[in-house]
C-alpha positions as CSV (number, residue, x, y, z in Angstrom):
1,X,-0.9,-153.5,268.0
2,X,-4.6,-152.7,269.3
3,X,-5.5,-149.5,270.4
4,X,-5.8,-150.0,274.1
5,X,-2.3,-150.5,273.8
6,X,-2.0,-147.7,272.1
7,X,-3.9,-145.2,274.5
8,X,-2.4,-146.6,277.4
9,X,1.1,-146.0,276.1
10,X,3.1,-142.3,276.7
11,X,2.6,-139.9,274.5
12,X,5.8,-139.4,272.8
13,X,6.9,-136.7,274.5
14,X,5.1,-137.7,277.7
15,X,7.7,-136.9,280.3
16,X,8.5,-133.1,279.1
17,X,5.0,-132.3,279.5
18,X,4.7,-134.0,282.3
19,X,7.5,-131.6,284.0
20,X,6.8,-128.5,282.1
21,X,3.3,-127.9,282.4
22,X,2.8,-129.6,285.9
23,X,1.4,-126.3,287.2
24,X,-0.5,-125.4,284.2
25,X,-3.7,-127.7,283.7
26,X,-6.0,-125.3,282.3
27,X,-3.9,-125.6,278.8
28,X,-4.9,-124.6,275.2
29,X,-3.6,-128.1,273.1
30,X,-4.2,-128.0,269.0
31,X,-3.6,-131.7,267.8
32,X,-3.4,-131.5,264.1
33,X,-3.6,-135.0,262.0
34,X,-5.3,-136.5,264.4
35,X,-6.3,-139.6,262.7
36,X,-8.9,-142.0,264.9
37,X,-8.4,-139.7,267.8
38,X,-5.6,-142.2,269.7
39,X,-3.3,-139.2,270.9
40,X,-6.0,-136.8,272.0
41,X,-7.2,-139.6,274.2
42,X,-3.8,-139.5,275.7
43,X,-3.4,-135.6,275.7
44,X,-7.2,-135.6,277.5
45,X,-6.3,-138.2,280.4
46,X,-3.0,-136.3,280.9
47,X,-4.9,-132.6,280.8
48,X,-8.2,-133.3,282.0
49,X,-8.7,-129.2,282.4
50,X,-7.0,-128.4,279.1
51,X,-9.0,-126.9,276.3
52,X,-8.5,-129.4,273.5
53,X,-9.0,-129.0,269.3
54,X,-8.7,-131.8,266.9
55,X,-8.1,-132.0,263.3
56,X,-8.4,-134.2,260.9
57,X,-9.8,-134.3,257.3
58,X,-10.4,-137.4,256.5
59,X,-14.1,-138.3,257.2
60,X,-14.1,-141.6,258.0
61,X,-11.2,-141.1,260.9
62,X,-13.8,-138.7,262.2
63,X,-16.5,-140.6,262.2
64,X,-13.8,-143.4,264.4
65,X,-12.6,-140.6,266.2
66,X,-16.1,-139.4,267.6
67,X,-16.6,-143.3,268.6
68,X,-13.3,-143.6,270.3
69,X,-13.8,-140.7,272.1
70,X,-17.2,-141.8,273.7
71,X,-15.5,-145.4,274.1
72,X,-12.3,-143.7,275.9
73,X,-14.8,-141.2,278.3
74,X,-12.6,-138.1,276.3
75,X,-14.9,-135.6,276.7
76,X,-14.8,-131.9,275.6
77,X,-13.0,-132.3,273.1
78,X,-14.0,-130.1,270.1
79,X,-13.5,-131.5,266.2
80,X,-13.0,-130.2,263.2
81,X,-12.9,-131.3,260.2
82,X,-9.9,-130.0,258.3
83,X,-7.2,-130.3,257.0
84,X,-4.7,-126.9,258.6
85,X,-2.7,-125.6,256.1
86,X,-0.9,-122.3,254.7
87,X,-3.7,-121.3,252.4
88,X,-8.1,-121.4,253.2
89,X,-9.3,-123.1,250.6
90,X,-9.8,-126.9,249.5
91,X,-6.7,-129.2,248.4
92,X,-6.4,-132.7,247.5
93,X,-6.3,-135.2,250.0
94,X,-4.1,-138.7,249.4
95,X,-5.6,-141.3,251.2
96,X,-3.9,-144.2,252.4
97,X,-4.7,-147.8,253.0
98,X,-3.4,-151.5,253.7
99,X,-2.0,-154.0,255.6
100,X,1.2,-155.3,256.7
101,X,1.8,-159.0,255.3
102,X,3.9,-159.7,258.5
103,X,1.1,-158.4,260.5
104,X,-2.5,-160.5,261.6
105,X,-6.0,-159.3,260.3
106,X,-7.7,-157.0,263.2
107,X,-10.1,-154.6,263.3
108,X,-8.6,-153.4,266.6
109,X,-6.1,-151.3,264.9
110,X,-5.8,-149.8,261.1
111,X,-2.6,-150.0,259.9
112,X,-2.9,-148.6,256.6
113,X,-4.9,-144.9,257.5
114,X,-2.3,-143.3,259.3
115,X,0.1,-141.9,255.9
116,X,-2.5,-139.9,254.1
117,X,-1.1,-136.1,253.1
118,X,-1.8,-133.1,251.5
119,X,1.6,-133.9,250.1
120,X,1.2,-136.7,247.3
121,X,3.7,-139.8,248.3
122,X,7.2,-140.5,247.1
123,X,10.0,-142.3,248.9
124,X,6.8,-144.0,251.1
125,X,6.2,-146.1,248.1
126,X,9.2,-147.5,248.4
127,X,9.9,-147.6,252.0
128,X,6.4,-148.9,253.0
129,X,5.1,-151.0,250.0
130,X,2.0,-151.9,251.8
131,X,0.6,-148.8,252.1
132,X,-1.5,-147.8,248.8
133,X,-2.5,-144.8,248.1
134,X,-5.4,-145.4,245.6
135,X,-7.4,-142.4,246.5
136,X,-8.2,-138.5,246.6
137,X,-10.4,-136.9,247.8
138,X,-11.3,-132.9,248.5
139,X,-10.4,-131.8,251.5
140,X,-11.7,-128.4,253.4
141,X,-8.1,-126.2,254.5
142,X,-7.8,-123.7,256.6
143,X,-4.7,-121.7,258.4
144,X,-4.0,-121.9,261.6
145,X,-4.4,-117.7,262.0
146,X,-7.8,-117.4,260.7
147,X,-9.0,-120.5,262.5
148,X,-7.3,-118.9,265.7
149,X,-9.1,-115.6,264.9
150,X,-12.7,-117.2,264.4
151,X,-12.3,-119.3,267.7
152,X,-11.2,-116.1,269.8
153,X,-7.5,-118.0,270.3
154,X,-4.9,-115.7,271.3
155,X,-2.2,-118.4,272.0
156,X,-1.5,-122.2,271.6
157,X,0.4,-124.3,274.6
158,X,1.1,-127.2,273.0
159,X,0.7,-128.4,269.0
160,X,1.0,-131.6,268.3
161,X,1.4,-131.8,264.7
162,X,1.5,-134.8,262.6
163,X,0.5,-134.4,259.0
164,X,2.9,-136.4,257.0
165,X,5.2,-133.6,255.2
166,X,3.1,-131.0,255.4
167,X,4.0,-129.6,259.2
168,X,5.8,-126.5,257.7
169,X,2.7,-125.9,256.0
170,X,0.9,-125.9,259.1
171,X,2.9,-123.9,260.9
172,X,3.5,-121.1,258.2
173,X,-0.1,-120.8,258.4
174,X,0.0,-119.6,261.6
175,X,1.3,-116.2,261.1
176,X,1.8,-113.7,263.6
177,X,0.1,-116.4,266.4
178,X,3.6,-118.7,265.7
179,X,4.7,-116.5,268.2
180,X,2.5,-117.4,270.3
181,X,2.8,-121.0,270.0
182,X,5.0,-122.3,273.7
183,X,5.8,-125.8,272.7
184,X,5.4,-127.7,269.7
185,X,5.6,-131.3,268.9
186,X,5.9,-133.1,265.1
187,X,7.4,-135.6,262.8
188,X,10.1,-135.1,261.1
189,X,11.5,-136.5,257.9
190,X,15.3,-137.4,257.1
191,X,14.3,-138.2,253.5
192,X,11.2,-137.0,250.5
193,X,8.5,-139.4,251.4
194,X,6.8,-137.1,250.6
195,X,6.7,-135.5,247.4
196,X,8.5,-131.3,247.8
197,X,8.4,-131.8,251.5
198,X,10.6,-129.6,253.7
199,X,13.4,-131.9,256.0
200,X,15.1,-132.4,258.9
201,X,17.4,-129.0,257.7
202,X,14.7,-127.2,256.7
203,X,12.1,-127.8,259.2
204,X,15.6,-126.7,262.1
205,X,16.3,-123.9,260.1
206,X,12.4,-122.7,259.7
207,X,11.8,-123.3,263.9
208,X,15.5,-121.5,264.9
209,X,14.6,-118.5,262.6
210,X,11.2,-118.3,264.5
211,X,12.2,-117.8,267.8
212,X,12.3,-122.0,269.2
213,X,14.5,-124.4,270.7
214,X,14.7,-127.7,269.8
215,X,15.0,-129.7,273.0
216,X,14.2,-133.0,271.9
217,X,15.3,-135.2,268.7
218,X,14.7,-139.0,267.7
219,X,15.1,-138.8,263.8
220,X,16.9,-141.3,262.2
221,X,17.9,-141.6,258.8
222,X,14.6,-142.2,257.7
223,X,11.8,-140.2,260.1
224,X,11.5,-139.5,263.9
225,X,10.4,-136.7,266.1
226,X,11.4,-133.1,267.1
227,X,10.2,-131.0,270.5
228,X,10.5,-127.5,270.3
229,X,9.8,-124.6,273.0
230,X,9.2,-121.0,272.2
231,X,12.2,-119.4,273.6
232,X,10.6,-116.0,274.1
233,X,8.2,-117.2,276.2
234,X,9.7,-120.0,278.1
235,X,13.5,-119.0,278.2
236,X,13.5,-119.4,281.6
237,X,12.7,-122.6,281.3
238,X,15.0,-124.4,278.4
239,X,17.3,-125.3,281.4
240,X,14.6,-127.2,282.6
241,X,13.8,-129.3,279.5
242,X,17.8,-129.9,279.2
243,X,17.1,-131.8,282.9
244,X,14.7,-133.4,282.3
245,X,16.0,-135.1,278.6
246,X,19.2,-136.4,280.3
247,X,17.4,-137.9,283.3
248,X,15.5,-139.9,280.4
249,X,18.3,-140.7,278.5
250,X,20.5,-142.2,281.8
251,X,17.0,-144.7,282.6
């Protein structure tokens, strides 16, 4: 893997967006846990009108993140520096690192930075033994409400959230704007790699009692992905998505 592979790849959920928001460029998109940048490169070529905000707290992916971007011609894109959470505050940070064995030295692509959590690890240990996490660090948090308050932000069209367990905790921190949120996209976990985070059952049960619909699902036994729309806003549209998931499926 390099990461002009990478960027020139779909996004994971490429083709709903693609369909939904075809007559919607001037989008608000959050990406949270946005590592060296890689998916908001994507989410900028595919939106080249959409306001876009990207977090991550790890320092060093920022300082990658700002170089990729000027590499990659993403501009207007704004950073922060955090980590979004349920509480404002600071938290501990567990960094990851390392290399697959199976897997040739490169500096085009950093295996090892992309499981780091608010949540320290459990089952990843196992699963993953390459991956070390041999580091904390503090870590700046803030919810999602009073960021969205600051920045004037009365309502999110897409989140794309991927924070390694702590998604839940991302999204209960956006209060009363959750309702406000029209699509979200994030991983999912089958099993605790994480240590007390919420799971495939708990993350369904969290979204359905908030008003989405989950119209996409790829986890396994282990971890995948879950797309959800905000059925008060687009009900109209779940009909659509439902479309456009079979066509997929039948290619």
């Amino acid at each position: 893997m390099d990461i002009d592979t990478y960027i020139n790849s779909p996004l994971p959920c490429d083709a709903e967006l693609g369909e939904y928001f075809r007559d919607s460029p001037a989008l608000t998109i959050f990406e949270i846990g946005a590592c060296e940048g890689e998916d908001t490169i994507k989410l900028r070529r595919k939106f080249p009108e959409a306001k876009i905000y990207a977090f991550e707290p790890l320092p060093k992916n920022v300082g990658r993140m700002k170089k990729n971007y000027e590499k990659y011609s993403a501009k207007n894109i704004k950073i922060f520096e955090l980590a979004l959470s349920d509480k404002n505050g600071t938290a501990e940070f567990h960094v990851s690192s390392g290399h697959p064995d199976d897997q040739p030295k490169t500096d085009k692509w950093d295996y090892g930075n992309k499981s780091s959590s608010l949540l320290p690890p459990k089952e990843h240990k196992k699963i993953l033994k390459w991956v070390k996490f041999n580091q904390d660090i503090k870590v700046r948090t803030r919810r999602l409400d009073s960021f969205c308050k600051d920045e004037s932000i009365k309502a999110i069209d897409f989140a794309f959230i991927d924070v390694q367990g702590a998604e839940l905790m991302v999204l209960k921190g956006a209060g009363d704007i959750l309702k406000n949120i029209g699509m979200v996209w994030m991983e999912v976990e089958a099993i605790e790699l994480y240590s007390g985070q919420p799971l495939k059952n708990d993350v369904e049960k969290f979204m359905l009692g908030n008003g989405f619909v989950k119209i996409n699902d790829t986890v396994d036994n282990i971890s995948g992905d879950q797309l959800y729309v905000n059925k008060r806003l687009y009900k109209k549209q779940i009909g659509l998505f439902s479309r456009v998931i079979k066509r997929i499926a039948s290619k």
